[in-house]
N, C-alpha and C positions, 0 to 999 in steps of 0.2 A: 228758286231756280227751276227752271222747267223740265220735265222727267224726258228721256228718251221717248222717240217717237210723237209725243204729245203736239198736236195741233195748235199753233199760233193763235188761232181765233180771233176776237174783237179786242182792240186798244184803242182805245181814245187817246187821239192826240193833244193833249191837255192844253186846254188855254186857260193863260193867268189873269186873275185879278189884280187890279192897281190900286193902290188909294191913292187922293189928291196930289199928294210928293212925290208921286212916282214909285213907292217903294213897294214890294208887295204886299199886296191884305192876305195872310196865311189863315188867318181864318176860314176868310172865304172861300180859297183854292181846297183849305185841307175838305171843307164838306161839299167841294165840288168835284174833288177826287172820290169820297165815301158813295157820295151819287151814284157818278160813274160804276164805280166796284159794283154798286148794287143793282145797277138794271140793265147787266148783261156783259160789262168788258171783264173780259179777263185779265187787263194789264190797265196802268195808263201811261203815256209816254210825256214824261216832262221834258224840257227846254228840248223840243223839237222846232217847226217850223212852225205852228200854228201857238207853240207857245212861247214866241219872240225868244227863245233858244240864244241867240245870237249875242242879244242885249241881257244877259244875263251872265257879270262876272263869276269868279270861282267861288269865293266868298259866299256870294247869293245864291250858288246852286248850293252849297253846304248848309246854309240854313233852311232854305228848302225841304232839302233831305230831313234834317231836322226833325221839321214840323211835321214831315210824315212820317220819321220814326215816333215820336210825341203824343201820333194820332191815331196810333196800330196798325198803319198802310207799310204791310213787310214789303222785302224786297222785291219777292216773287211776284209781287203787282206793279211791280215798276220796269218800264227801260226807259237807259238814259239814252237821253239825246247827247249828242258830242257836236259843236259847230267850232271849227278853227282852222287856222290855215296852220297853223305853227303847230308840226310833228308834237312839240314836248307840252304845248295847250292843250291837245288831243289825250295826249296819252294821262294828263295832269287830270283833265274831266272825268276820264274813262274811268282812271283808279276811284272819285270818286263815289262813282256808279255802285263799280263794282265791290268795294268796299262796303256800300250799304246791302250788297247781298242784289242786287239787280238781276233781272231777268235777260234783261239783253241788253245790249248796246245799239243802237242806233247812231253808225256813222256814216256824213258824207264826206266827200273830197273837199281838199284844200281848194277854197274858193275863189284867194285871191289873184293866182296866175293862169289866166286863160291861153284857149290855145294849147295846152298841155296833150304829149303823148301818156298812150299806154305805157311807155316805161318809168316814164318822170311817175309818173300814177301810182304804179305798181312799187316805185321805191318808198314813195313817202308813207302807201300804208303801212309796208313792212319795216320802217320804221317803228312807227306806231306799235304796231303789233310783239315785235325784235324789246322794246323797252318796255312792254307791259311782260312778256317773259311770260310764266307758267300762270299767271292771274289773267291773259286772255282767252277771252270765251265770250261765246252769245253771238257773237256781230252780223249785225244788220247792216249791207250796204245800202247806203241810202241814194237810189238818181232821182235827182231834183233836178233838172237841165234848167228850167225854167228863173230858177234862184240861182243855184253855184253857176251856171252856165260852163259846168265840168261834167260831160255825160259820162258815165260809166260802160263801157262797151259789153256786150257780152262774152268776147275775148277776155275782157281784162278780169272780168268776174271768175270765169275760168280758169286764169290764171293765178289769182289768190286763192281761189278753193284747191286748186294743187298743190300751194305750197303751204300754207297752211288750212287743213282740212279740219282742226282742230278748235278753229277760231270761228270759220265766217258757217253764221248757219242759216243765212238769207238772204236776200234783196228786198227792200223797199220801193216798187216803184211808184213815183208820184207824177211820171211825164205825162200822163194824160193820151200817149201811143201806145194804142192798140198793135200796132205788127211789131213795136217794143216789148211788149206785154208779153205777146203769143212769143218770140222767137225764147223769151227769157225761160217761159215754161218751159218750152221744146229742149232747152239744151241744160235746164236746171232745176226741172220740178222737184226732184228729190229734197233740194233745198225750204225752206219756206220763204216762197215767195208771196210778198203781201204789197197790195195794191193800196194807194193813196185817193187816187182819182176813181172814187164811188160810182162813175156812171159804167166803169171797166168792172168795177170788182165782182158783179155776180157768172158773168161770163170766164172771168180768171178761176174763179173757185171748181169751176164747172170744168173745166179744164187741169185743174188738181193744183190752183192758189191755196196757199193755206189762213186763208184771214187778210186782215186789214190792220193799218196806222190810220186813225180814220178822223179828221177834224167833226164830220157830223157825227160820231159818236159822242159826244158833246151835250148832245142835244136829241138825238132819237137814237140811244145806242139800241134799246128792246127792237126796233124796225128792222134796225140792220141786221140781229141773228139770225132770220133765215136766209140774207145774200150770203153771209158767213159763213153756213153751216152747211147749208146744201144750195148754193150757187140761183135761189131763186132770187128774180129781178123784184125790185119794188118802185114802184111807176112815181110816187108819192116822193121818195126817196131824189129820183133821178130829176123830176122837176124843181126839186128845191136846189139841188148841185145848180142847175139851169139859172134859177133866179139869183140862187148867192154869188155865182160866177160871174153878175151884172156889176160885181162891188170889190174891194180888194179885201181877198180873200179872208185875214187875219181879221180887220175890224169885224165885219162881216159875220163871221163865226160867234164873235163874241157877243153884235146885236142880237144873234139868235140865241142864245145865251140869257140874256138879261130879256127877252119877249118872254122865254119858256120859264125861269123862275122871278119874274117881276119884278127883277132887280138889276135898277137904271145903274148900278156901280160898275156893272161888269162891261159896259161901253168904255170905260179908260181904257187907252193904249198906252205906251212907253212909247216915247221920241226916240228916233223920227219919225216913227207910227202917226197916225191920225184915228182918232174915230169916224164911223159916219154919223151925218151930220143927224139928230132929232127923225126930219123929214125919210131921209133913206133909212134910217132902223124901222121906222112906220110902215113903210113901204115891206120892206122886205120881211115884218116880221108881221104883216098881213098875211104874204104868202103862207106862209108854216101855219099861221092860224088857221086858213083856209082847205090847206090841204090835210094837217095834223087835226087840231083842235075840236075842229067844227066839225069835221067826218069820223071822228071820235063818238062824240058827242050826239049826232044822227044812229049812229052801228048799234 
């Protein structure tokens, strides 16, 4: 659990490995977790967005969990991700999060009724919140407009840090809106607020962001701690966002993935995911070479 005052810093939004059947290769994940831990996050965030969160029953987060108690990856390295529409699947995930000693929670909105007001919004968290009782803590709201297509307002954020101040101790944004971004700071820097969309986050930290949920932490987390730490831009960084943003976004991660430790396994996706195809991993994990590897390699 994270001390008072302590800085959010870098998470890796954890992407999972598959083997051939679909089910997860824990092996894999566990020393892709150890990785991460070791060159610079301070968290990693399972069954989020980037690690197909969604497609992942209860059961399979438990085993999960599991493997990274198994693997000496305490709780303090971990936030869970939560994806569900249904208040008592939220609140069923959260327990186990939290259970394992979790660092935070990482939730978005119920995603499958669109069109929703602020107060349909506001009831279902506190829902949520109301049957987790004295074991909640940590929460990350999570706006992903682009996925839930449930934006989170900065009213409405407002308004559950008033009623429960206890519980929510940030915002994730992943919209990719910058005058979202700034208004979020303006009325809730106090909070930690952590940026998804890497080409925003050195400008948010600078502005008093506290860190990232970061899919390229994956893969260049050591690059991203000075956008982290002290709000400097990396140019290297921002063009790879540019190139991976040519592909859908999940597979994509993962090609960069399997280019950076040479293992074609990590291209599985979980249906109805798709990998890209051979051709596009090439392509795209030229890029990284080119701007990672090879300029590396010259310095």
């Amino acid at each position: 659990m994270s001390q008072p005052g302590e800085r959010f810093g870098l998470s890796a939004a954890l992407t999972v490995p598959f083997r051939p059947d679909g089910h997860v290769d824990f092996p894999r994940l566990v020393a892709h977790a150890r990785w991460c831990l070791a060159h610079g996050c301070r968290t990693v965030t399972a069954f989020g967005t980037t690690g197909e969160g969604a497609a992942f029953s209860l059961s399979e987060r438990e085993q999960v969990l599991g493997a990274f108690a198994g693997a000496g990856i305490e709780g303090r390295q971990l936030v869970g991700g939560i994806a569900a529409s249904s208040a008592e699947d939220a609140v069923a995930q959260a327990r186990l999060a939290l259970d394992f000693g979790a660092d935070a929670l990482l939730l978005p909105p119920p995603f499958y009724f669109k069109g929703v007001g602020n107060d349909g919004l506001f009831a279902w968290f506190a829902r949520v919140f109301e049957q987790l009782g004295t074991a909640a803590r940590g929460v990350i709201l999570y706006h992903i407009p682009s996925v839930t297509q449930v934006p989170l307002s900065i009213d409405l954020v407002g308004r559950l840090r008033a009623a429960f101040p206890e519980v929510i101790r940030g915002v994730k944004d992943s919209s990719g809106d910058w005058d979202y971004a700034q208004a979020l700071l303006a009325a809730h820097r106090d909070l930690a607020i952590l940026i998804g969309d890497e080409r925003c986050l050195a400008a948010a930290v600078r502005l008093g962001g506290q860190g990232a949920i970061s899919g390229i932490a994956n893969i260049y987390p050591e690059a991203m701690l000075p956008m982290v730490r002290d709000g400097r831009e990396n140019d290297r960084i921002l063009r790879l966002v540019e190139a991976l943003l040519a592909y859908p976004v999940i597979p994509a991660v993962k090609a960069l993935v399997a280019q950076r430790s040479g293992d074609l396994a990590w291209l599985a996706t979980r249906a109805p995911l798709q990998p890209l195809s051979p051709a596009e991993a090439a392509r795209l994990g030229a890029v990284a070479e080119s701007l990672f590897t090879a300029r590396a390699a010259a310095g």
